[in-house]
N, C-alpha and C positions, 0 to 999 in steps of 0.2 A: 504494500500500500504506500501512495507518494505522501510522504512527512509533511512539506507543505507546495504550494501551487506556484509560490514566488521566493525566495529566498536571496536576502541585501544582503554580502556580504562586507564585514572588514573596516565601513564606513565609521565617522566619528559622527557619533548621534549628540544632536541639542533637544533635549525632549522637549521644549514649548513651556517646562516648568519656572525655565530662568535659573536652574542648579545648571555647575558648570561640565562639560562636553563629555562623552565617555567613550569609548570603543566597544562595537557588540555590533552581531548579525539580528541581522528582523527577520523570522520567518511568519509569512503569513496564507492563510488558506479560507476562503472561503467569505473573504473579502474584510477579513479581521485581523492582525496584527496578533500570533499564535505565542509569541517565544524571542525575546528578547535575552542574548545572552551570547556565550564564546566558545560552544560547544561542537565537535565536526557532527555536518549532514552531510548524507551520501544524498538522500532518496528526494530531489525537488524537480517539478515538471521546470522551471523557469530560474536561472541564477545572475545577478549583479551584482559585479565588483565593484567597489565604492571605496577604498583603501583611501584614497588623497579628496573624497567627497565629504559633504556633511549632507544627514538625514536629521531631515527635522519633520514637525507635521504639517500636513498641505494648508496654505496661508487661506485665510480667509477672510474676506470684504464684506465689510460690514459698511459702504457703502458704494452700490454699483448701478450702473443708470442702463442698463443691458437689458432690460424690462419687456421692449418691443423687439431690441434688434437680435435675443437666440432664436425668436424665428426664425431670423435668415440665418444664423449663425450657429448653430445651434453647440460646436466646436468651443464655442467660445475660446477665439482663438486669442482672441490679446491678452483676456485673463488669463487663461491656463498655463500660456506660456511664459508667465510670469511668477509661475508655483499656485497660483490659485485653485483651489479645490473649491470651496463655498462661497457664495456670492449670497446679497443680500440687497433684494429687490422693496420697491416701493417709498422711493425716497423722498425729502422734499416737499412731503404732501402729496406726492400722486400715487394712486397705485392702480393695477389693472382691476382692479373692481371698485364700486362699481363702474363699470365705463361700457357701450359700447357703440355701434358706428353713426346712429342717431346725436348722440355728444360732440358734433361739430365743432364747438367752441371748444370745447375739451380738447380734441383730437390733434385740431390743428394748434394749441396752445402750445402741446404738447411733442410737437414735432423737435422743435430745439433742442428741447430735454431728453427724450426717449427715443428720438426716429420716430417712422412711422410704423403704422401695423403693415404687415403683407396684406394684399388683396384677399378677399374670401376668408376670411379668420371671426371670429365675432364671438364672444360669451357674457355673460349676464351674472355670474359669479367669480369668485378666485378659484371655488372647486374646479368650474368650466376651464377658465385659464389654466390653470396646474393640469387638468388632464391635456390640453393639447402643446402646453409645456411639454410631458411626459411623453407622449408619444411624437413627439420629434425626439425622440433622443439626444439627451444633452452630455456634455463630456464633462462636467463638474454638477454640483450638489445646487438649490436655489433654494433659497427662500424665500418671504416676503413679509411687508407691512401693510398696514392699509393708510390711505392716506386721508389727512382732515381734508385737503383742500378738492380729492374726488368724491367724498363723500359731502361736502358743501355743495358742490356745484351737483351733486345728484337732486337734492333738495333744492337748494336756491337758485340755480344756476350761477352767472357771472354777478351777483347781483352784491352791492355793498352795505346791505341794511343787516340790521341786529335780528337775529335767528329770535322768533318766537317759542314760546315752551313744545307747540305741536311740532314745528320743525326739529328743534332741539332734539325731542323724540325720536322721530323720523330721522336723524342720523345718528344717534345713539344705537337705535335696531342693527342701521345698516353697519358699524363698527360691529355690532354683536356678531352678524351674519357671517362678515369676511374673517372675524377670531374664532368663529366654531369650525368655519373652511380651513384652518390653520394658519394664520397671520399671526405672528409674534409679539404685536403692537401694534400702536397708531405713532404713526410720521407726522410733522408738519412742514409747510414751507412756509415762512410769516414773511416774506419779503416779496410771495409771488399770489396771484389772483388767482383761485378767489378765497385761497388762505388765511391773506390779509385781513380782508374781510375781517375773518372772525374774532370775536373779545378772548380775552385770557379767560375768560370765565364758561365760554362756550367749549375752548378747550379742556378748559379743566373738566364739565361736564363727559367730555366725547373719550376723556382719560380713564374715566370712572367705568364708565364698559369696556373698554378694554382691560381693565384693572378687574375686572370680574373672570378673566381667563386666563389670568397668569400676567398680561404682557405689560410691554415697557414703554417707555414714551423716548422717540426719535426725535430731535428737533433741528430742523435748519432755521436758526434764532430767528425774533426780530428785525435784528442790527448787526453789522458786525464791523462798523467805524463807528460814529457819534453814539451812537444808539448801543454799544457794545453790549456797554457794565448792564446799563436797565434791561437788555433783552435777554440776558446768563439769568440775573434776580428773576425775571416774569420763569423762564422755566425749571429755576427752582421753587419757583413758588407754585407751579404747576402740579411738579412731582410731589411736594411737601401735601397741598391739600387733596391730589386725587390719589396719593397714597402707593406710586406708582415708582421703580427705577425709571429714573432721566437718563440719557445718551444724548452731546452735545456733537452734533454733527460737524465737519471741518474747523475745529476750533483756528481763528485768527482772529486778524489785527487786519481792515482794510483803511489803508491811508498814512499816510506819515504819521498826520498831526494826532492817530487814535495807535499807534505802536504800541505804545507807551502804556496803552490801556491791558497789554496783555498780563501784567505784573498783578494787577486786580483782579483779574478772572480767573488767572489760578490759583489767585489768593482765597474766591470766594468759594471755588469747585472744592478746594481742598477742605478749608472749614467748614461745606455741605455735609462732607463724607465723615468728617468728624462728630456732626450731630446727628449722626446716623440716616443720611439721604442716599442712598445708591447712586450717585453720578457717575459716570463715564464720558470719553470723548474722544474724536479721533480726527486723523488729518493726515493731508495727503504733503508728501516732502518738495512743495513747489513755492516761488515768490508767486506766482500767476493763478488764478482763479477761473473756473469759466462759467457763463452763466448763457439764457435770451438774451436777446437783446430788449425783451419788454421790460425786463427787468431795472433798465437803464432810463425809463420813462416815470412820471408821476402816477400814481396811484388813479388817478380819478382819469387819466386816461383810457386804463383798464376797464372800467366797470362798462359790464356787460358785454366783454368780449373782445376777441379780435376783431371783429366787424365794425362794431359800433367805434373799437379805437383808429380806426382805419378810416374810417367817416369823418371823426374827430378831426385826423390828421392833413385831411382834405379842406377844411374851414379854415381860412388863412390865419382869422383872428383866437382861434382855438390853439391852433398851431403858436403863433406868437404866444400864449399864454403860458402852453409846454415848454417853450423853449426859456421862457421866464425862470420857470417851475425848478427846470433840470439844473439851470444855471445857479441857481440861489439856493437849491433844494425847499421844504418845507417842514414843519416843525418833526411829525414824526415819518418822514421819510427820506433816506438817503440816496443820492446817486453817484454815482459813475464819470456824468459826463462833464465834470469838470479838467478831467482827464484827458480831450480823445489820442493824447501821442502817445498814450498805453492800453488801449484798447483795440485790438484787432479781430479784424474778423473770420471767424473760424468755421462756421456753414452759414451757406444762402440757398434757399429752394429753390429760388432762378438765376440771380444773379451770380454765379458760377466763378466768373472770372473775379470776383473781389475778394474772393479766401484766402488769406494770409496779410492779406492789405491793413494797414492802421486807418483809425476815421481820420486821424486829421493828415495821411497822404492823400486818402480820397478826398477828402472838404479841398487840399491843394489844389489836384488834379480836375477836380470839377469847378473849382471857383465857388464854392460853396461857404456857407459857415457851421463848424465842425456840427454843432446841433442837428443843422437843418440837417447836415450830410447821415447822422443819424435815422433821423425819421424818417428820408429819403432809403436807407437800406428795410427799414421796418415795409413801407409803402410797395414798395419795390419789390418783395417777396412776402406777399399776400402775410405781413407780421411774422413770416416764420425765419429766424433766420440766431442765431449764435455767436459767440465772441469768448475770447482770451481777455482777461484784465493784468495787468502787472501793478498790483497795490499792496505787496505782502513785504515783511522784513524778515532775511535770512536766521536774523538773531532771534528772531519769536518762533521762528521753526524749530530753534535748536531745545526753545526753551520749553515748547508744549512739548516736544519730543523725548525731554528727560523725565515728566512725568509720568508719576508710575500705573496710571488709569488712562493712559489715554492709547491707542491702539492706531493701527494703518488701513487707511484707506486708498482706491482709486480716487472715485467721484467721477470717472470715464464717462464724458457723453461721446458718442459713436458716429457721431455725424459731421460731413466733410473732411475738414483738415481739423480734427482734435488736438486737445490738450494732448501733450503727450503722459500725461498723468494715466493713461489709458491704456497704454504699453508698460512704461517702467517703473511704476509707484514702488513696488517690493525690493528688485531688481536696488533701484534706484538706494533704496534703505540703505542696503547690504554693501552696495559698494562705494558708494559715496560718505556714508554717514557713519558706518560701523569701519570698513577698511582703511579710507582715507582719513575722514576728519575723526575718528576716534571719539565721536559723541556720545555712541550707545557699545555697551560691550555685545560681541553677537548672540550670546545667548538669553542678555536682555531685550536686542531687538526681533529674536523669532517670538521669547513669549508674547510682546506685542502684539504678534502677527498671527498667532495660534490660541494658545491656552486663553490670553485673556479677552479677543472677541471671542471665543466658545463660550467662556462665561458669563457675557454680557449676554449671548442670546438663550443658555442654557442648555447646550447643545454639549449632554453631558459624555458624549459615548467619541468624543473630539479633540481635537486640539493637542492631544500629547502624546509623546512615542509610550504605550505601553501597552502588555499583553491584554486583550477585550477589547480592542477601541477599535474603530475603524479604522480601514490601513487607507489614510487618507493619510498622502506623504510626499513632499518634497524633497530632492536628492539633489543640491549643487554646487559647487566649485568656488569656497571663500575666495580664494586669490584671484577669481577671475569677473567675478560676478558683476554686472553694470546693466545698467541701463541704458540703448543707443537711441530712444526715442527723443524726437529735439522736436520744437518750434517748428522749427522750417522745414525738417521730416520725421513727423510724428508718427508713424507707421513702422516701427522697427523693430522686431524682436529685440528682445535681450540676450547677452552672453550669460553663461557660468550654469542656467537652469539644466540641466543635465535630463533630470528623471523627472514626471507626476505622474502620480500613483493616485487612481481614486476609485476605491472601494476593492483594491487586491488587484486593479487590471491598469495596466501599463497606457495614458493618455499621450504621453510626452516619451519618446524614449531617444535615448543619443538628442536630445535639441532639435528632435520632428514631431511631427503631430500623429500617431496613430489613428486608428481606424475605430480605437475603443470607443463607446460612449457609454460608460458605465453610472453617469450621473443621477439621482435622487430626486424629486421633490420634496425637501422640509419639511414637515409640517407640527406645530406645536401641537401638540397634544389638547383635547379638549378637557379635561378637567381644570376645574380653576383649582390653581395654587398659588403659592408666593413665589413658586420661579415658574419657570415653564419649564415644562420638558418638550422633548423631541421625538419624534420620532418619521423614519423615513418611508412615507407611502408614498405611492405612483411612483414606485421605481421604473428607472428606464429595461 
């Protein structure tokens, strides 16, 4: 009888625990991690030598915007190739439920963020979505959240007014429905429509049912220039009264003049966890951001849609108003476009040729003023369209990065010329920030990457090299490991990734993509409790 199915010989293993490196073979069988230890086997269907490798456990994203495009993708190939084993859908406030091709305003909002759906695809649940997830066969593990800002617009649509007690309702249910389908949590995006929209107190409410399933509250803040410190306190105060873990999604600093602000936020996150709040946070290792480009417009532009903002934009004297707005900002709303010789554009639905371009080479080249040139990209591609910001400080990366709650992220949007955050966020870690600058020791930055988002989502059977767990596993080359994704070509595998291993069957082998797709659908278990568990149905 064969001992086991796959057998890692010889490797130095980082178990995800953050204890330091050891030597030991992994045998495993049956898609489980059998026998960690230094003992000769004869009898294995499959063997890898690893002597000069490290094996750690397969990284996972805990936040990834890959939502719509594993349909096409289903490979996922920039993640995977990047050690990724779990990915963690629904971000932001959107999620694929409720949604579907009637949600126009949704749909097309959505294009910057997510891609678009494939033709003929359509479901009415997350159950629905996770089953045609599942049968496309995926090459890594998915999960999801559900989002406030799809479950607003299910109810309200694009609309800016204060949720009534019936509405309230009426999306609490729908949070109930997408946590008993298995969503983990509720997501917010308070910076995008019709998110915005909602009060702290609506969310607190929409918290509270998901806090009836076990899950946790996602947030892409408020603010995160002026608006910083108050937007970190609103989702502490969040988690405090709907009694919930908090996850502070890419924690930063946008802007010079609000750097400075980052000294506070992990002052406040730390003394959270001190008074016994569950906070977490994570973030991707870049100066640059990417976001819509709606996002760069006034709030009341927004309301009620792309259509109506597109109308807006058409009214010379509305337009002057916008551009007032952008310029000066407004009390609780921050922008961008005081900026445009740091903001580029990174997709357009029609305007093709402008990706890569800055707004203010285009306001040049057009004789434009950087604003108008703006809304001019918005107009011009029916509102759909994407951008790169550069407003981060190298030294707030280093400094969120040394705390011991906060984990790594992509934040990969997948359309046009991407961030290259898409490609090399892990990559990037390891070889930049652990090998080179010597910020994190490497066995502090895999638990990063492993064991401690496992914990964040409860994903108990994860995240670390030991016998029972699942053999979700990355195998790659300290001394060589980098990221070659750039700005200018975003599109590049990484060196040093050697092996992914997800669920015992070989995705990644020698630095190619195999033919495996041994991927998972997540799904949190439906009993309420105080963590979530997991468990993996609609296997591929």
């Amino acid at each position: 009888m064969t001992e086991f199915d796959l057998l890692i010989k010889g490797g130095r293993i980082v178990s995800g625990t953050g204890n330091p490196w050891f030597r030991a073979d992994v045998g495993i069988s049956d898609g489980r991690m059998r026998y960690i230890g230094r003992k000769s086997h004869e009898d294995t269907r499959k063997e890898i030598s690893t002597q000069r490798l490290i094996i750690a456990p397969g990284f996972i994203d805990t936040h990834s915007h890959y939502m719509f495009q594993v349909l096409k993708d289903p490979a996922c190939e920039p993640l995977v190739r990047q050690g990724i084993t779990t990915a963690l859908f629904g971000q932001d406030g959107f999620s694929a439920f409720p949604i579907h091709r009637a949600d126009e305003n949704l749909l097309k909002y959505l294009v910057g963020l997510e891609g678009e759906i494939p033709l003929g695809l359509e479901w009415r649940s997350l159950r629905e979505y996770f089953a045609i997830i599942s049968s496309s066969r995926t090459a890594i593990n998915l999960a999801t959240l559900v989002g406030h800002g799809s479950v607003r617009e299910a109810v309200k649509g694009f609309s800016h007014s204060k949720a009534d007690q019936r509405e309230l309702e009426a999306m609490a249910e729908l949070v109930r429905a997408a946590m008993k389908d298995g969503a983990f949590g509720i997501s917010t995006g308070l910076v995008y429509p019709p998110g915005m929209f909602g009060s702290t107190e609506e969310i607190i409410e929409l918290s509270k049912a998901a806090r009836e399933f076990g899950g946790i509250y996602v947030s892409h803040i408020r603010g995160e220039g002026k608006n910083l410190i108050a937007a970190v306190t609103e989702a502490i105060r969040i988690g405090k009264e709907a009694k919930l873990p908090v996850h502070i999604s890419h924690h930063k600093a946008l802007g010079q003049a609000n750097w400075g602000k980052i000294r506070e936020t992990i002052k406040i996150l730390e003394e959270s966890r001190k008074s016994g709040l569950e906070v977490t946070a994570d973030q991707y290792p870049y100066t640059a951001g990417s976001t819509m480009f709606t996002a760069l417009v006034p709030p009341w532009l927004l309301e009620g849609g792309l259509s109506k903002m597109l109308r807006r934009l058409s009214d010379p004297k509305l337009r002057l108003r916008a551009k007032r707005d952008c310029e000066n900002g407004l009390p609780d709303w921050e922008t961008y476009a005081d900026i445009p010789k740091n903001i580029v554009v990174s997709y357009c639905k029609v305007t093709k040729s402008i990706e890569g371009k800055t707004v203010e080479e285009l306001s040049k080249t057009r004789g434009r003023d950087p604003t108008m040139t703006l809304f001019d990209i918005l107009t011009e591609n029916d509102g759909m369209a994407s951008c790169i910001v550069f407003h981060q400080d190298e030294k707030n990366i280093r400094r969120i990065m040394q705390t011991s709650f906060t984990n790594f992220c992509t934040d990969g949007l997948a359309t046009g010329k991407p961030h290259p955050r898409l490609y090399g966020t892990f990559p990037r870690v390891l070889g930049r920030y652990v090998r080179e600058r010597n910020v994190l020791p490497l066995e502090e930055a895999v638990r990063k990457m492993t064991s401690l988002p496992a914990q964040r989502l409860g994903l108990q059977d994860r995240g670390i090299i030991a016998p029972g767990m699942v053999a979700d596993i990355v195998i790659f080359n300290s001394t060589t490991v980098l990221d070659k994704s750039t700005y200018d070509n975003p599109t590049q595998f990484p060196d040093g990734i050697e092996h992914v291993i997800v669920s015992g069957k070989l995705v990644v082998e020698n630095s190619n993509l195999t033919r495996e797709r041994p991927g998972s659908v997540l799904l949190r278990s439906d009993e309420s409790a105080k963590r979530p568990h997991t468990t993996a149905l609609l296997s591929n």
